[in-house]
C-alpha positions as a LaTeX table, in Angstrom:
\begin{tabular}{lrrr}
\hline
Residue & $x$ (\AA) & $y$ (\AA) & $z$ (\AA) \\
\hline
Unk1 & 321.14 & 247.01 & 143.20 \\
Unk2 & 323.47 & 245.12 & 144.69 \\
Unk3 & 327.31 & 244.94 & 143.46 \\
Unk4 & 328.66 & 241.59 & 143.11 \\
Unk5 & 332.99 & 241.93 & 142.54 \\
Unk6 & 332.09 & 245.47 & 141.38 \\
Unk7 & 329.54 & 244.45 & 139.19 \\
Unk8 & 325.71 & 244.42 & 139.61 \\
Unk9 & 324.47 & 240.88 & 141.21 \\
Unk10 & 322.81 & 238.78 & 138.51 \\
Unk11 & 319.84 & 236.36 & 139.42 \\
Unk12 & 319.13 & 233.51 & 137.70 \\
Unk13 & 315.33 & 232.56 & 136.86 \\
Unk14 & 315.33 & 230.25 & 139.90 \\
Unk15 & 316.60 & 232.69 & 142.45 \\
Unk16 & 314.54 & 235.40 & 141.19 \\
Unk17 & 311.42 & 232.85 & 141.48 \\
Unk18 & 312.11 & 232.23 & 145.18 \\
Unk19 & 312.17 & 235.76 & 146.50 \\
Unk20 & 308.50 & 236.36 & 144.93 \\
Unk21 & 306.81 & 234.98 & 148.58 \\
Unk22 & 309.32 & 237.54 & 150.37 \\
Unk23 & 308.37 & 239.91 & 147.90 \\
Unk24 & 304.51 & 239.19 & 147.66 \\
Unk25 & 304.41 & 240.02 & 151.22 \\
Unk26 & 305.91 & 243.18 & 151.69 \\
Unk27 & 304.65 & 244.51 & 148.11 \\
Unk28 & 301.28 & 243.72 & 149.95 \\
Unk29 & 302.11 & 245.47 & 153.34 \\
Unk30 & 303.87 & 248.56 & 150.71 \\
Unk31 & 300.35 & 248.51 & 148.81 \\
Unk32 & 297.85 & 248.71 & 151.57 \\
Unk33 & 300.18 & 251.67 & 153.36 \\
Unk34 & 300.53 & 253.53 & 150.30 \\
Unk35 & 296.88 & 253.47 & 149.63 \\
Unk36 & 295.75 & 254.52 & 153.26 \\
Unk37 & 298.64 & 257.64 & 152.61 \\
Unk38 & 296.83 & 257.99 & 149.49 \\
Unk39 & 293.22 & 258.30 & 150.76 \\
Unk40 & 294.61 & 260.38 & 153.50 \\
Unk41 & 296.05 & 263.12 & 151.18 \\
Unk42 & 292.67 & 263.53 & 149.30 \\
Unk43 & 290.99 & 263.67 & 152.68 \\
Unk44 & 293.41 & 266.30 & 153.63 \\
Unk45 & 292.37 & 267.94 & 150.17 \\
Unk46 & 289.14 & 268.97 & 151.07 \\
Unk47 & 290.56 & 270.12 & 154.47 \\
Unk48 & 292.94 & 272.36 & 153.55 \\
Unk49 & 291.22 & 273.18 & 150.20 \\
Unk50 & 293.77 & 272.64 & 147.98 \\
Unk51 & 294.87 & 270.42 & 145.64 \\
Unk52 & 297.40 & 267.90 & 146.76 \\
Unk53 & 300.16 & 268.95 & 144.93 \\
Unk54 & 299.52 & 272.51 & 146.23 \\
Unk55 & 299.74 & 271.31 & 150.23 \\
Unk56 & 303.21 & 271.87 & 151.78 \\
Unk57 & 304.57 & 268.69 & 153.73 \\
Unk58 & 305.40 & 270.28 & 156.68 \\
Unk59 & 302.39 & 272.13 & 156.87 \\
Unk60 & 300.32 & 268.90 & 156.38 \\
Unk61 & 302.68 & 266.89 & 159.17 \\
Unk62 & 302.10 & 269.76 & 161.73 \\
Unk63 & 298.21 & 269.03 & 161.58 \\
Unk64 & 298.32 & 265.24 & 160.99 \\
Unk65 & 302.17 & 264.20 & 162.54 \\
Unk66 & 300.61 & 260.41 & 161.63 \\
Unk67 & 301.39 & 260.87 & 157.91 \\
Unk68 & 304.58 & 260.96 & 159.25 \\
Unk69 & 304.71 & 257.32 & 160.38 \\
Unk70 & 302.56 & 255.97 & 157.50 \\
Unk71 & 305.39 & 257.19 & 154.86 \\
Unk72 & 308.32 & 256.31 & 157.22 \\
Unk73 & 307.22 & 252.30 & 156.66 \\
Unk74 & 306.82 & 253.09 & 153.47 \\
Unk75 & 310.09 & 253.54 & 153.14 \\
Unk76 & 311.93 & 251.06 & 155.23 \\
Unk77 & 308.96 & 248.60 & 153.04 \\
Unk78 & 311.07 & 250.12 & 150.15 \\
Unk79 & 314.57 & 249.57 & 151.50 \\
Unk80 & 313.72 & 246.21 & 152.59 \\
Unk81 & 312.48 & 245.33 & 148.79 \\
Unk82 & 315.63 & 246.73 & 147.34 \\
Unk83 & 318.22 & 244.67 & 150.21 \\
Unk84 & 316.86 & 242.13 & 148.49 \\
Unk85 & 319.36 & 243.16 & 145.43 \\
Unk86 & 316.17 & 243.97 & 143.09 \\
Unk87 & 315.32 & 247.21 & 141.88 \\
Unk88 & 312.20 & 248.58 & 142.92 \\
Unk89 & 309.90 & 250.25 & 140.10 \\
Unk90 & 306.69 & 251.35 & 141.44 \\
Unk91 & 304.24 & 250.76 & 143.92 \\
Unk92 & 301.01 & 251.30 & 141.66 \\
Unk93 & 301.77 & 248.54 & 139.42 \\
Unk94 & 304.22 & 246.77 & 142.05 \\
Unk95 & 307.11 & 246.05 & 139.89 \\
Unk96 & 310.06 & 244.98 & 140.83 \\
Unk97 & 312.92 & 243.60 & 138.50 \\
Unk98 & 316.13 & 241.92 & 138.93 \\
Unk99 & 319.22 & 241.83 & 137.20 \\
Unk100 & 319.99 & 238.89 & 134.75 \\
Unk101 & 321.86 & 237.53 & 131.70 \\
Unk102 & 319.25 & 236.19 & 129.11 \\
Unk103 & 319.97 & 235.14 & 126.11 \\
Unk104 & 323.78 & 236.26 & 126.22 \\
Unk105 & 322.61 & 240.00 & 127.12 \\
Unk106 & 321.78 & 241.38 & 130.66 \\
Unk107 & 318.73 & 242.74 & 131.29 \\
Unk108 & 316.07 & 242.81 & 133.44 \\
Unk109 & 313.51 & 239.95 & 134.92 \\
Unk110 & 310.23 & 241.33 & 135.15 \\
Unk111 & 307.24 & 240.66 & 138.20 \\
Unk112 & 304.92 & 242.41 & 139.16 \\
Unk113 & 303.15 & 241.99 & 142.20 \\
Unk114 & 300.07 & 239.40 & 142.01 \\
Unk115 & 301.89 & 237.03 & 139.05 \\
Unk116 & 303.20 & 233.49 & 140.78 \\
Unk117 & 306.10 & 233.38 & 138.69 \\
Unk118 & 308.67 & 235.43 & 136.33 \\
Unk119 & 307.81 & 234.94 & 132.79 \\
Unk120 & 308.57 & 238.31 & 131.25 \\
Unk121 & 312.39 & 240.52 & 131.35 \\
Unk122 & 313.32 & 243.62 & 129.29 \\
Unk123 & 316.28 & 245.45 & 128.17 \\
Unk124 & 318.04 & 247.64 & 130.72 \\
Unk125 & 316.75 & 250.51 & 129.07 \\
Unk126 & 312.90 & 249.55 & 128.30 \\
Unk127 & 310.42 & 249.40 & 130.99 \\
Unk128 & 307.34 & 247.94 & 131.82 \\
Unk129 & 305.79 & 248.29 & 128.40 \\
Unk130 & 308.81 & 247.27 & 126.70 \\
Unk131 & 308.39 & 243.44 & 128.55 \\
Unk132 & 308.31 & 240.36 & 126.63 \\
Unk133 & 307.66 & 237.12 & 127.19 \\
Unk134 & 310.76 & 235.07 & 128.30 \\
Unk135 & 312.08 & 232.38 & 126.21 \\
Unk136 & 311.52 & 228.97 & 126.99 \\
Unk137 & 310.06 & 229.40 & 130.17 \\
Unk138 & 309.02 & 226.37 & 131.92 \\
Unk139 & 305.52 & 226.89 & 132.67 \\
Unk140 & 304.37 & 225.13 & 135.72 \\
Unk141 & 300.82 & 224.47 & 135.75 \\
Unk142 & 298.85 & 225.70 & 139.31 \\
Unk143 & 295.30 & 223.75 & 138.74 \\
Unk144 & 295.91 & 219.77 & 140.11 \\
\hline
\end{tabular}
């Protein structure tokens, strides 16, 4: 999150809207790395024979030191997401929300990766199932 005067930086609709092609893009890069990590660790599960959750990083990184790389740009994907000033949520659903008054109150825009446009927020303190639809948003039509 990004401070703003010692306070969290608020996006309006508009600004929020332009950062989805920045975001689209590396939420796609994030997505396709975290999914070849993924495969690898259930590969690595009938290697080791072992349940994931049972393998020991370091143990895993001494046999296959390209994990290594694969969840390094996972993380700078991550870090670049979040210098954004959005907070990232998850990379299974790829949700990402920003910071906003609506309605008087601040809470949270809601995208997730694939929609064109924000049209959902929720409270600070719900999440993803707690999203509802944003008032009055201006629905722009994509079919000409």
């Amino acid at each position: 999150m990004v401070a703003v005067a010692g306070r969290m930086r608020l996006f309006t609709l508009e600004e929020a809207n332009a950062l989805i092609p920045k975001l689209e893009m590396l939420m796609e890069r994030m997505q396709q790395r975290g999914l070849a990590l993924r495969r690898a660790l259930e590969d690595l599960t009938i290697e080791f024979e072992r349940p994931a959750g049972d393998l020991e990083w370091g143990e895993v990184l001494a046999g296959h030191p390209e994990l290594r790389t694969m969840a390094q740009e996972i993380e700078e994907l991550t870090a670049e997401i979040e210098a954004c000033g959005v907070q990232f949520k998850g990379l299974d659903l790829g949700l990402v929300d920003f910071p906003a008054e609506i309605e008087g109150q601040i809470g949270l825009l809601c995208w997730q990766f694939g929609e064109k446009e924000i049209t959902h927020w929720h409270s600070l303190e719900g999440g993803f199932a707690a999203r509802q639809r944003l008032p009055q948003v201006a629905r722009r039509s994509y079919l000409q």
